[in-house]
Backbone as CSV, one residue per row, in Angstrom:
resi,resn,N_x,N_y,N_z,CA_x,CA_y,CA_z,C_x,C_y,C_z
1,UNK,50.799,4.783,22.530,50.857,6.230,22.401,51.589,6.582,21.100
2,UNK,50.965,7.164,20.068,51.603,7.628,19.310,52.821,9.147,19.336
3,UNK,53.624,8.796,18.642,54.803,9.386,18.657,54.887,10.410,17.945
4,UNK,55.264,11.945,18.156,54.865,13.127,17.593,55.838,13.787,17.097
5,UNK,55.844,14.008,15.951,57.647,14.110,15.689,57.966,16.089,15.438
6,UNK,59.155,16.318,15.412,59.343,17.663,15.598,59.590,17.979,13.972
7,UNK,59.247,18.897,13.653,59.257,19.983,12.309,61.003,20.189,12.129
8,UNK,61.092,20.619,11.326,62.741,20.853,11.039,62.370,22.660,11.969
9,UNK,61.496,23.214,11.734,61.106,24.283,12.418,60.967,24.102,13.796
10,UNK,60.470,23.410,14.715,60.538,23.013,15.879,61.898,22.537,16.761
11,UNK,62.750,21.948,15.939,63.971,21.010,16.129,64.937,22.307,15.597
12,UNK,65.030,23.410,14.492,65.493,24.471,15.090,65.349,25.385,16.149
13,UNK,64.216,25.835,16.482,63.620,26.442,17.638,63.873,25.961,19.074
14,UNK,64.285,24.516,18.953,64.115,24.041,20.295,66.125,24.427,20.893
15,UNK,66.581,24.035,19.369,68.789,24.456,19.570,68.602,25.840,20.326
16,UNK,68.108,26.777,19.351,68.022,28.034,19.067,67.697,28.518,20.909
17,UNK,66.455,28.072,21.916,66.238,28.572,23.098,67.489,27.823,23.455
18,UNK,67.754,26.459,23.719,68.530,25.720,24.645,69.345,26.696,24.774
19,UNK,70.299,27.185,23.205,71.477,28.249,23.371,71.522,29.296,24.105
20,UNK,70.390,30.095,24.334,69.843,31.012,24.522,70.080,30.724,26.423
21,UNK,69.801,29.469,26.071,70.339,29.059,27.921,68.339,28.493,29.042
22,UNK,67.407,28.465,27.825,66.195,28.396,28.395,66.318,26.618,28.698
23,UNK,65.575,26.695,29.655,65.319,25.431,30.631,64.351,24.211,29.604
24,UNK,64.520,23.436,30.364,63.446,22.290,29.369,62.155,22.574,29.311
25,UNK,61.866,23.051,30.871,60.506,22.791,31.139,60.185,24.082,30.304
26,UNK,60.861,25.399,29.864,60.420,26.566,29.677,59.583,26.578,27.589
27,UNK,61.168,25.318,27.498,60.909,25.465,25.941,59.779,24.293,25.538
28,UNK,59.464,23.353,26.417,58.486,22.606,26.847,57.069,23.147,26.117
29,UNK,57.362,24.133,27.223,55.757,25.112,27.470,55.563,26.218,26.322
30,UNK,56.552,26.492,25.286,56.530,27.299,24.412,56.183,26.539,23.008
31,UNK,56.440,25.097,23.025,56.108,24.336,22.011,54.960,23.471,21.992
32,UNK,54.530,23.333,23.108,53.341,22.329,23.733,53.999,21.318,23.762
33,UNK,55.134,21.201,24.218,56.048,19.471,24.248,56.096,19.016,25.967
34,UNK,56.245,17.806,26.259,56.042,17.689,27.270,58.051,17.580,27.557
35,UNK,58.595,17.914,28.576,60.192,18.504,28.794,61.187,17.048,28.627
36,UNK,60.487,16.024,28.767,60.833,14.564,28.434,61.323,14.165,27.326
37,UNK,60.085,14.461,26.261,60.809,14.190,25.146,61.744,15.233,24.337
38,UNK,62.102,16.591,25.011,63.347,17.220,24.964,64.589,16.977,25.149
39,UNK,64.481,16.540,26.257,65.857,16.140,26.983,66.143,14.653,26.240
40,UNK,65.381,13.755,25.400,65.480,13.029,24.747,66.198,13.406,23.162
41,UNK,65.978,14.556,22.756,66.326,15.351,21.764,67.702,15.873,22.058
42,UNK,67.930,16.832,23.053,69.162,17.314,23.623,70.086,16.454,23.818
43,UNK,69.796,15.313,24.944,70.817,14.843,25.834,72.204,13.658,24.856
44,UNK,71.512,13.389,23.551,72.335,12.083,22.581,73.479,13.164,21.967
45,UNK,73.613,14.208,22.246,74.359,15.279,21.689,75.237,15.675,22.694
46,UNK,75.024,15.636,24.156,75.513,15.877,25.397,74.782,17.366,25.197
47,UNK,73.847,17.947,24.593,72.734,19.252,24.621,74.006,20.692,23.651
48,UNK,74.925,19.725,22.963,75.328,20.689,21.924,75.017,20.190,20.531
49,UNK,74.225,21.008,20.228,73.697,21.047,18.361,74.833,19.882,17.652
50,UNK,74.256,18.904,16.638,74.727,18.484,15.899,74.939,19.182,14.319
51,UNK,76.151,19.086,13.906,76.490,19.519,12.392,75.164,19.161,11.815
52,UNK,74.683,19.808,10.835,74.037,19.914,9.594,74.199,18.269,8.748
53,UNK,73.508,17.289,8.161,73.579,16.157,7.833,73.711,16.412,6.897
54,UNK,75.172,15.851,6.020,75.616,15.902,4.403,75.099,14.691,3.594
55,UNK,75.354,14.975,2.427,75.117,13.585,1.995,76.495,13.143,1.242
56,UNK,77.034,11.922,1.125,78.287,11.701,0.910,78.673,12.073,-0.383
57,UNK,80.149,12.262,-0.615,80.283,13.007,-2.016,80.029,11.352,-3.009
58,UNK,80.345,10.171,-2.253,80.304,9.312,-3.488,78.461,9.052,-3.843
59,UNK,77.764,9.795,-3.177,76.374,9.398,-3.255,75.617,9.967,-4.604
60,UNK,74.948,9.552,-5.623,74.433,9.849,-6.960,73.269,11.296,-6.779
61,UNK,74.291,12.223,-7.245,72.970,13.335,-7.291,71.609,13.482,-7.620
62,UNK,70.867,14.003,-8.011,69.475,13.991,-8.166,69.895,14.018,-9.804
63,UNK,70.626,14.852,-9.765,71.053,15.526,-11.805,71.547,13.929,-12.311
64,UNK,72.356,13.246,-11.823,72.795,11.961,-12.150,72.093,11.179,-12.319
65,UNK,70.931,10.738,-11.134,69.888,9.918,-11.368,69.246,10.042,-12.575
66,UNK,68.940,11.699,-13.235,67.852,11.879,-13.978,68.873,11.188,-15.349
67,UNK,70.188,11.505,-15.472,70.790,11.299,-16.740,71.073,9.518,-16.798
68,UNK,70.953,9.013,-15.868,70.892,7.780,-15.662,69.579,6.921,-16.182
69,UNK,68.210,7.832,-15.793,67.351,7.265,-16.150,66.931,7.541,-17.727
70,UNK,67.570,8.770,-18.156,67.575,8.882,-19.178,68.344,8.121,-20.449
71,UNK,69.744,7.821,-19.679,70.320,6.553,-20.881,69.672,5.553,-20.744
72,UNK,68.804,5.003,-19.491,68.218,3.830,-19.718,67.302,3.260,-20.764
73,UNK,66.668,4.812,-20.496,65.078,5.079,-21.767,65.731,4.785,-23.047
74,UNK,66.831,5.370,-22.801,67.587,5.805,-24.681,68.167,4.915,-24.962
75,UNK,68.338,3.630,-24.103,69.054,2.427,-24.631,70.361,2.020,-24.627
76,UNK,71.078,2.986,-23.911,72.624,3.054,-23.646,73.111,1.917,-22.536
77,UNK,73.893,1.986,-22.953,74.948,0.720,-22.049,75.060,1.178,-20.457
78,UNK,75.571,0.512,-20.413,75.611,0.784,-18.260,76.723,1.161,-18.527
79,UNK,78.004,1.148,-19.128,79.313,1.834,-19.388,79.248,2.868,-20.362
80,UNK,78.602,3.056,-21.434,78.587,4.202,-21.616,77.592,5.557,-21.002
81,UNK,77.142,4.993,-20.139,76.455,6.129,-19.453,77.439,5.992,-18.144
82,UNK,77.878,5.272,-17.458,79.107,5.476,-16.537,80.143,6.323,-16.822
83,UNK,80.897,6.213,-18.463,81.710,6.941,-18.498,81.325,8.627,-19.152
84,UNK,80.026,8.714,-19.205,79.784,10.017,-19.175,79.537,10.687,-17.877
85,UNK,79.954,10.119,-17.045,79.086,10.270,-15.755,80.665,10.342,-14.587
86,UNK,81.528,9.898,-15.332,82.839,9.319,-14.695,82.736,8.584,-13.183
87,UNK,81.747,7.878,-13.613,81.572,7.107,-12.211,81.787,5.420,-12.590
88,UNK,81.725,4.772,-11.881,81.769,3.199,-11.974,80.667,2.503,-12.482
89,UNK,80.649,1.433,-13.620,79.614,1.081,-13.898,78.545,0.406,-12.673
90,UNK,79.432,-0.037,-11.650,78.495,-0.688,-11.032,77.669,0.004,-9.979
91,UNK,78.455,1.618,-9.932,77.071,2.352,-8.998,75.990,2.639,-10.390
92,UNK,76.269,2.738,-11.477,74.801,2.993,-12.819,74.041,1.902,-12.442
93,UNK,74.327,0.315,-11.993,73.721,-0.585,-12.029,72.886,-0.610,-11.087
């Protein structure tokens, strides 16, 4: 059986009734989900919403990557593009 995964739109919608106090079977029937794989969704939380997923501050931005790939092109050192970057040479590597 293939596995049907929820929308970031669906997986809000589904917090959004629970809060609201609606039943499994109700928000079930409002999504075409069968109430199973809800309570599979809900219950790893104990059925209270998880925080918003960060990404870590030591993790390389998108802007970093690009200036990264750009000293590469341009021929720069793995330390001098680290220390424009004030990061460690060995996350450039």
């Amino acid at each position: 059986m293939k596995q049907k995964y929820y929308t970031a739109a669906e997986r809000a919608e589904v917090w959004e009734r629970w809060k609201r106090g609606e039943g499994l079977i109700e928000i079930g029937r409002a999504l075409g989900r069968r109430h199973s794989s809800l309570f599979e969704r809900l219950m790893p939380t104990g059925g209270i919403r998880p925080p918003p997923p960060r990404r870590s501050a030591r993790s390389l931005t998108l802007a970093e990557r690009e200036e990264i790939s750009r000293g590469v092109v341009a021929g720069r050192s793995t330390r001098s593009i680290a220390r424009a970057l004030a990061r460690s040479p060995s996350t450039i590597m």
